[in-house]
Backbone as numpy.savetxt, mean C-alpha at the origin, in Angstrom:
# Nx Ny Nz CAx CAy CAz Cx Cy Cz
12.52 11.68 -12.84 11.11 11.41 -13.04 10.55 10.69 -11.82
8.98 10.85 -11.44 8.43 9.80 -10.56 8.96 8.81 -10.97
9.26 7.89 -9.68 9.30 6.65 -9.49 8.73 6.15 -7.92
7.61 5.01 -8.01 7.69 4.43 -7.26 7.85 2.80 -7.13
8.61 2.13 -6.46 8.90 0.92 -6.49 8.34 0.25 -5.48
7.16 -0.86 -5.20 6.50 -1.07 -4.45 7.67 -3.00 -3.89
7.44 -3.50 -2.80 8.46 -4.26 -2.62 7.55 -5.01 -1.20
8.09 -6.12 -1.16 7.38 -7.11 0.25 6.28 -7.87 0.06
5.69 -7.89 -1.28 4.93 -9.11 -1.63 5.05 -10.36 -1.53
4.10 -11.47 -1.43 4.40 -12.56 -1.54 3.36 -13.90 -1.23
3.92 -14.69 -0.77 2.57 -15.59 -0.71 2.82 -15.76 1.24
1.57 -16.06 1.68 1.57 -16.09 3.19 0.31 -17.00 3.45
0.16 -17.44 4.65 -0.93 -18.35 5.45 -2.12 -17.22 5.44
-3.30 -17.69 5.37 -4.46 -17.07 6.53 -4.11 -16.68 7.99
-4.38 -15.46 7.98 -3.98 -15.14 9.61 -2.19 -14.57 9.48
-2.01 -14.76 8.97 -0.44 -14.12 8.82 -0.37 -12.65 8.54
0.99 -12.24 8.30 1.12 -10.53 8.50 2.20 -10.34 6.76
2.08 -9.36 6.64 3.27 -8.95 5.41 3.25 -7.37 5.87
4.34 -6.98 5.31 4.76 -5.25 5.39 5.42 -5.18 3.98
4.19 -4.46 3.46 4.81 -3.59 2.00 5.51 -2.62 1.64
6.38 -2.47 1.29 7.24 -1.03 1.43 6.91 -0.53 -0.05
7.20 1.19 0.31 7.16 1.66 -1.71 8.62 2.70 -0.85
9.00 2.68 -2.28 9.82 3.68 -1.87 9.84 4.38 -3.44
9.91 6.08 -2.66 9.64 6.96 -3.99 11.04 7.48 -4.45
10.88 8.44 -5.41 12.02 9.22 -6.16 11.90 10.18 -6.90
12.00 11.11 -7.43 11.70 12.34 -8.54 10.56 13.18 -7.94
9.95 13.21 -6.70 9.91 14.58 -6.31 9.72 14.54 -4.97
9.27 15.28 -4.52 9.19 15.81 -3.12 8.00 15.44 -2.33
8.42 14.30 -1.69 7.69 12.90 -1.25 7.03 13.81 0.22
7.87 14.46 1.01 7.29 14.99 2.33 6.00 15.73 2.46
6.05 15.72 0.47 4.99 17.01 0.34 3.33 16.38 -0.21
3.23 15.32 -0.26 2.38 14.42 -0.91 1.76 13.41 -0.10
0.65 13.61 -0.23 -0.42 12.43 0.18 -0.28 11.68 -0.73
-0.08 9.94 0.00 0.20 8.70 -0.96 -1.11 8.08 -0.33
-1.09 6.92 -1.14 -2.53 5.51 -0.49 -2.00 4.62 -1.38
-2.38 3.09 -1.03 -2.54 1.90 -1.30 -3.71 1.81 -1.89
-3.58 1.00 -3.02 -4.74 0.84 -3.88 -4.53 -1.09 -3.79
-5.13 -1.80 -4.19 -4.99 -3.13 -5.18 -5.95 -3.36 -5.66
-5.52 -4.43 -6.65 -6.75 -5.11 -7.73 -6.61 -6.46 -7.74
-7.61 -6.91 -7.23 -7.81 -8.87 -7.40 -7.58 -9.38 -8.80
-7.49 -10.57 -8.84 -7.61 -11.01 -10.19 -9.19 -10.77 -10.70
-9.53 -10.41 -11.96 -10.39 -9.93 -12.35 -11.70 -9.30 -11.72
-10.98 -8.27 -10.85 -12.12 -7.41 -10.30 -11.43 -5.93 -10.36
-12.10 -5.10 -10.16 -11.76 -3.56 -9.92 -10.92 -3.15 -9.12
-10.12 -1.98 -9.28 -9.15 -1.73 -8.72 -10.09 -1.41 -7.20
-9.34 -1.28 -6.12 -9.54 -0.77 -4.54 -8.81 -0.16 -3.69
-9.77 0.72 -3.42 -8.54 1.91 -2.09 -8.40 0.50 -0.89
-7.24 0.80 -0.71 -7.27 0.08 0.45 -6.31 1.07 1.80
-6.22 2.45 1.67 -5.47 3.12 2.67 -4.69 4.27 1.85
-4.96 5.38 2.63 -4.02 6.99 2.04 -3.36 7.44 3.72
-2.62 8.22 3.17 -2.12 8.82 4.48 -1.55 10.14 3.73
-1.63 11.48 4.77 -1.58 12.80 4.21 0.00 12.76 4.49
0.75 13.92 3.87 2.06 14.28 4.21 2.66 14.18 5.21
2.07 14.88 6.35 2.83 14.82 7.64 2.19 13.51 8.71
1.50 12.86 7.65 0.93 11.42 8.83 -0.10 12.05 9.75
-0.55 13.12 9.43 -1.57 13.00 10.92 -2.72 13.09 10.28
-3.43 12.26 9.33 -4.64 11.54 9.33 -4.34 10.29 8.13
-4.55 9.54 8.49 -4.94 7.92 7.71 -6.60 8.10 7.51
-6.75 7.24 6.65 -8.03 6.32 6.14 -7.69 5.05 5.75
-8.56 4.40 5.68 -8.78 2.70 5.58 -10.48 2.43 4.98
-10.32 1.47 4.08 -11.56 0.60 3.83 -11.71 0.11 4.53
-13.42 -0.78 4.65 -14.22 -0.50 5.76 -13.21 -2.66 5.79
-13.38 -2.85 4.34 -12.56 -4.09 4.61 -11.45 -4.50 5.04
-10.51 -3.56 5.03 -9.01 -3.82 5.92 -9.46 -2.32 7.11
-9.64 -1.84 7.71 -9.82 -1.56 9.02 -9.78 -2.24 9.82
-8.36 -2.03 10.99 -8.63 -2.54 12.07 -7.25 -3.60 11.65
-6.94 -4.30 10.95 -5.74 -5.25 10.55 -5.35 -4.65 9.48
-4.98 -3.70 8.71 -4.05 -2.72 8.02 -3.49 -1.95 8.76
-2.21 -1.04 8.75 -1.60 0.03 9.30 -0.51 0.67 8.24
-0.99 1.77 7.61 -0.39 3.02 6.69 0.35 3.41 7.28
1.64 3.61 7.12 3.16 4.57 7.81 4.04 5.02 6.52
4.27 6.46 6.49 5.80 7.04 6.24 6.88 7.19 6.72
7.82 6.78 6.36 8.75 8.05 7.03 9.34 8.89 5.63
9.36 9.96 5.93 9.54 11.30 5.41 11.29 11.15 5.30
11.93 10.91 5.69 13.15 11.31 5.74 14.15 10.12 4.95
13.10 9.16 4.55 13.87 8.07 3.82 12.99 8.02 2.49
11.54 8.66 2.50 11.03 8.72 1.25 10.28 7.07 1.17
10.12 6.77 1.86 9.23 5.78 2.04 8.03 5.04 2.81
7.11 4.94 1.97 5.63 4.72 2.77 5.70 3.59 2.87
4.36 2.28 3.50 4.59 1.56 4.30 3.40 1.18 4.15
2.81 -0.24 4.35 1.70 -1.04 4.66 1.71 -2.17 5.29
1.11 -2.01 6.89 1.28 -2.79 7.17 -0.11 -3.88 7.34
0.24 -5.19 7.35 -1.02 -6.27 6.64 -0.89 -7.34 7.96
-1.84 -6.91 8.59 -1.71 -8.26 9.95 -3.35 -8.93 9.32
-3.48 -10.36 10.30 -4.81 -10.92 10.09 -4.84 -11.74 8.50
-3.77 -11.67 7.58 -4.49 -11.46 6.31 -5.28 -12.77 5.79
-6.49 -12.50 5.10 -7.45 -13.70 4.56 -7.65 -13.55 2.74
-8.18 -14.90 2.96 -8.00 -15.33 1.25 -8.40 -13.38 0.50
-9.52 -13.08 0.52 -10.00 -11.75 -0.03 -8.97 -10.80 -0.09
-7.90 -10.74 0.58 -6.52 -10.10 0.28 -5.83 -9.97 -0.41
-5.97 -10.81 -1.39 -4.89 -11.79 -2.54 -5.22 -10.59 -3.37
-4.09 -10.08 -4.00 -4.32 -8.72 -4.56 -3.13 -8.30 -5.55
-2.99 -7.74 -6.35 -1.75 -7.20 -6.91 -1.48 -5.34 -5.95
-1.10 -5.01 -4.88 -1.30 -3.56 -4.20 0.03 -2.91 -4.68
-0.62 -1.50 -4.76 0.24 -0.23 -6.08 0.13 0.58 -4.81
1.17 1.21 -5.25 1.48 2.42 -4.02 1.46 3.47 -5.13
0.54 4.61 -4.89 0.13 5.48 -5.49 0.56 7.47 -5.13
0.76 8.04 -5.79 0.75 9.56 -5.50 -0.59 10.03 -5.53
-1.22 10.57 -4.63 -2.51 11.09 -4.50 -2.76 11.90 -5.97
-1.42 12.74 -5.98 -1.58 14.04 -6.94 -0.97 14.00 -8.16
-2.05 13.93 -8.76 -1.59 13.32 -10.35 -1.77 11.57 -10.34
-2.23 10.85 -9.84 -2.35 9.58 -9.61 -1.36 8.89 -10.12
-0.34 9.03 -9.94 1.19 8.27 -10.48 1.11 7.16 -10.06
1.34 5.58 -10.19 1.30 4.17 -9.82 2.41 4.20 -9.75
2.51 2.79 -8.73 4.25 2.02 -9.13 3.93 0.59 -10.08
4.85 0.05 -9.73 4.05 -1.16 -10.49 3.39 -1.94 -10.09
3.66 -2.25 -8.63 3.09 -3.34 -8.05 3.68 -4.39 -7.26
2.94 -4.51 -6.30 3.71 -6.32 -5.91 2.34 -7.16 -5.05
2.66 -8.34 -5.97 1.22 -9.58 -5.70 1.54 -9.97 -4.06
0.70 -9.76 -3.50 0.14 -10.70 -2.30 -0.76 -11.99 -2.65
-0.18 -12.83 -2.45 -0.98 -14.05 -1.98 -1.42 -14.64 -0.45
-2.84 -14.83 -0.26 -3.25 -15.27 1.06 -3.44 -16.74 0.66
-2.89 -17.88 0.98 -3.23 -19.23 0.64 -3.02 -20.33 1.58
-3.68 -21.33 2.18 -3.09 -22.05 2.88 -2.48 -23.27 1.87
């Protein structure tokens, strides 16, 4: 069955970096556009980054543009977020998602806190 397991959360400074890993299972990951979603504490969920199968186009919100960076690699089945700059507005629970069929993982909390 899908599985994705999202991993590298945690609590960090203002201005600090984290790298989120998901790593998938039960189907054929090379073949699928994934994205980063999260949800604050009581606010709406948010795209925060997709990337197509073979990596050659990303997107980003207009709010992490520029200090986010989306990566796969294909051959280990695992996508990637990377979080430089990060500020309080970050603090997020972020789900690594299957474009197709919107499959979630579970999650892992970022905290931005000094």
């Amino acid at each position: 069955q899908v599985q994705l397991v999202e991993s590298g959360g945690g609590l960090v400074q203002p201005g600090g970096s984290l790298r989120l890993s998901c790593a998938a299972s039960g189907f054929s990951f090379s073949t699928n556009a994934m994205k980063w979603v999260r949800q604050a504490p009581g606010k709406d969920v948010e795209f925060v980054s997709a990337i197509i199968s073979d990596s050659s186009q990303t997107s980003y919100s207009e709010s992490v543009k520029g200090r986010f960076s989306i990566s796969r690699d294909n051959d280990n089945n695992m996508l990637y977020l990377q979080m430089n700059n990060l500020k309080p507005e970050d603090t997020a629970v972020y789900y690594c998602v299957r474009v197709h069929g919107n499959r979630w993982g579970q999650g892992t909390r970022v905290t931005v806190s000094s």
